[in-house]
C-alpha positions, 0 to 999 in steps of 0.5 A: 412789232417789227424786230431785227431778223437774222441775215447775212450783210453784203460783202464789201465788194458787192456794197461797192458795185450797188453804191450809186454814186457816179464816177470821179476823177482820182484825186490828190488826197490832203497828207497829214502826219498822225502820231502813235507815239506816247507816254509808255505806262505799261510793259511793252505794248503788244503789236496789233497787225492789220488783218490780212485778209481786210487790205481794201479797208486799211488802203485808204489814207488816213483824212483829216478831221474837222478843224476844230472838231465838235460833235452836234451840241445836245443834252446827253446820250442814250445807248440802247443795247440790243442782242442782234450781233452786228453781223445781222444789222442792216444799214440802218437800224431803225428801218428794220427795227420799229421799237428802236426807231420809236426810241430815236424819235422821242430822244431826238425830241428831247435833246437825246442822242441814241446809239445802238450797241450790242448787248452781247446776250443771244444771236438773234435767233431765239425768241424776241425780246419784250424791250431793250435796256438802256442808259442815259449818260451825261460827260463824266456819268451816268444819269439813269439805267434802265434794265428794260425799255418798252413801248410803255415806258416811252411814254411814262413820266420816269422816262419822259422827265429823264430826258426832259431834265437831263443836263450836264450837271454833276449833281443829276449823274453818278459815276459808273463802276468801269470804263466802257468803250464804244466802237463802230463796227456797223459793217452793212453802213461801210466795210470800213467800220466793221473791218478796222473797227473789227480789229480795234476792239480785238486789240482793245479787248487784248490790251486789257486782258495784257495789263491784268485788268479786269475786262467785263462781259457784256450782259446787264447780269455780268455789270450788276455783279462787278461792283466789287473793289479790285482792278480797273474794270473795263467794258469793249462794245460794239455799236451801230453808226456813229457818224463818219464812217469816213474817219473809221475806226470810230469810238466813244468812251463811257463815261467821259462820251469822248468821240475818238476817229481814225483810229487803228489796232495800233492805238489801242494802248495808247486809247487805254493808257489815256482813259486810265489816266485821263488828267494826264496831260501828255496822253491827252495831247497825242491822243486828241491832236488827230483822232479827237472829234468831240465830246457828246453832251456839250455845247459847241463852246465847250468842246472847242474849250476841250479841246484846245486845252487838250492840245495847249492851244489858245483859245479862240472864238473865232474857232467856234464860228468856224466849228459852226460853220463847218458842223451845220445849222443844227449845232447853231441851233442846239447851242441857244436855248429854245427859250431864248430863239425867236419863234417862227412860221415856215411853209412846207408843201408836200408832193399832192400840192397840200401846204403845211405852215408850222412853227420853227424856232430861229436857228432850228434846222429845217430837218428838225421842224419837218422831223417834228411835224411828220411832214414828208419823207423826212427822217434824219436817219444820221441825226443831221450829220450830213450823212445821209440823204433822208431830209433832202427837200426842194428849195431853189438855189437862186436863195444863195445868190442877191438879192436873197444872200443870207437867206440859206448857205452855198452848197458845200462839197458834203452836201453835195456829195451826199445829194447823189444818194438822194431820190428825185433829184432836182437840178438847182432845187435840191438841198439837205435840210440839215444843212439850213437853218430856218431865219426871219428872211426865209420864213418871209420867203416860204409863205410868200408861195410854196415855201420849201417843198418835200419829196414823196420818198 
């Protein structure tokens, strides 16, 4: 089995000159003002400076985050702790380690989402470990820990009937004797994350320490031992992509799994001050009025709920189409049951000529039918957040246009800017499969000829 090896990432300059996107014009970026200011609950705040020498990843501005902001609806999230530090993480994970790409696979199936974080335990030279531990939690608490999965245990009963019943039920979770904190510093996917990233858990580590609180190793051991009454225990960890490494730095909290972005070292205490006192509803309104990007494991509905109640806005259901909109085929997907989405045959053709006609469900993005199936090069490396170009396909843009308006939406700017990572490119056949979802029209469509045709890499 292929395991994660020990090696330098590029610099960031060097990541700059190797990036193959064209050049652009300079632009105007959109200004928005972000508040820092907060209910003080503690003794005077530290101050946490920029690093000096990490200027490039703090020059660029601050941008605004999704209006509503929702994360992909699915069922719960499996952290899956290594003991490679992320110093030695390639820009993907997954391409370099065979076990934890099995692992994302079977979750994605299932509804599950994964990340990666660092166990704290070894620096990826001594000798390999037999599996890694993991847990599934659901918003508010923790559904199953495991202390070690193997290739065995993804196909045990125990593990495949977690995940295949995991819902957000309080009844399935119990709570968790810390609070955990999750943040991207996956340096090799973007400079940004590891340097601002970097910092944040720094400052987050040291606001604890500050407060007299109890902040924990990492290490199953050192959790198994903390079980103890006393202060308010504390976990800072670092993790692989989460997605928007635009919006660095970027965090989820345990066992809440609320998705925080653009944060800065400077937001550590008011990070912890609303963590400790989540019912607060003045902490909550400055935190998530600009670095609120989601909860994991609620549905589309649920999040824009969330967070309109936590920045006392009205509710309104038109921003929930608006979330869908933005958020892509596959949140429209996840948010109607299977049972109740019509199923449906689409045609994919791979690169020999050799077609393929598969069962989809109404709604399902093409990404996931192709993903499921093994078709192609299909991947999804980013779990469809139109973060990479690993489920580009062929499908002509004449469908965006009469007599076939409905059938797949416009490009937007996202998509198209990803499309410059893509390979074999093709002028006006080119799209993301994340970003279309599968309907009555187009599946009339695709096995009228070809259908949707995929690339060989």
């Amino acid at each position: 089995m292929n395991r994660l090896s020990p090696f330098a990432a590029p610099s960031c300059a060097a990541r700059l000159l190797l990036r193959p996107r064209p050049i652009r014009l300079p632009w105007s970026p959109v200004h928005r003002v972000f508040s820092t200011s907060y209910t003080q609950r503690s003794p005077p705040h530290l101050v946490y400076p920029v690093t000096p020498t990490k200027p490039q990843s703090y020059a660029t501005p601050l941008l605004p985050l999704p209006d509503p902001p929702v994360q992909p609806a699915v069922k719960a999230l499996l952290v899956l702790y290594v003991p490679y530090p992320p110093t030695q993480w390639p820009s993907h994970v997954e391409m370099e380690d065979e076990f934890v790409d099995r692992v994302g696979k079977v979750v994605a199936l299932n509804r599950v989402r994964l990340v990666v974080a660092y166990d704290g335990e070894g620096g990826g030279n001594e000798k390999q470990p037999v599996g890694y531990r993991a847990k599934v939690l659901v918003p508010g608490g923790l559904v199953k820990d495991f202390p070690e999965i193997t290739a065995s245990t993804l196909t045990s009963s125990d593990f495949l009937n977690t995940l295949a019943l995991v819902s957000s039920h309080d009844t399935l979770s119990t709570s968790t004797p810390y609070t955990e904190i999750l943040v991207c510093t996956h340096g090799a996917r973007d400079c940004r994350c590891s340097d601002v990233g970097g910092d944040l858990v720094l400052a987050l580590r040291a606001e604890v320490k500050r407060r007299g609180e109890r902040l924990l190793p990492s290490g199953e051991e050192a959790e198994r031992k903390e079980t103890q009454e006393g202060a308010r225990k504390w976990k800072i960890t670092e993790c692989a992509h989460v997605g928007g490494h635009k919006w660095a730095a970027n965090a989820i909290s345990l066992p809440s799994l609320t998705f925080l972005s653009n944060l800065r070292p400077s937001h550590a205490p008011l990070v912890i001050d609303h963590l400790a006192n989540p019912e607060d509803p003045e902490l909550r309104r400055q935190l998530w009025k600009d670095h609120f990007r989601g909860v994991i494991g609620k549905e589309v509905e649920d999040q824009v709920a969330s967070w309109e109640a936590g920045i006392a806005s009205p509710p309104s259901k038109q921003l929930v189409v608006e979330a869908q909109a933005v958020a892509g085929p596959e949140i429209i997907n996840t948010a109607v049951p299977e049972a109740e989405r019509a199923p449906l045959v689409v045609r994919f053709t791979m690169h020999d000529g050799e077609a393929h006609d598969v069962r989809g469900y109404e709604g399902e993005s093409l990404m996931e039918i192709a993903k499921r199936e093994g078709l192609g090069a299909v991947e999804g490396t980013c779990g469809g957040h139109c973060e990479c170009a690993t489920c580009h396909m062929y499908i002509p843009y004449a469908l965006i246009d009469p007599p076939h308006t409905g059938l797949v939406p416009d490009l937007t700017d996202a998509e198209e800017d990803m499309l410059d990572y893509a390979l074999g490119v093709r002028e006006e056949e080119s799209r993301l499969g994340c970003r279309i979802a599968l309907n009555k029209g187009l599946s009339e469509w695709s096995l009228g000829g070809k259908g949707v045709e995929l690339p060989q890499y």
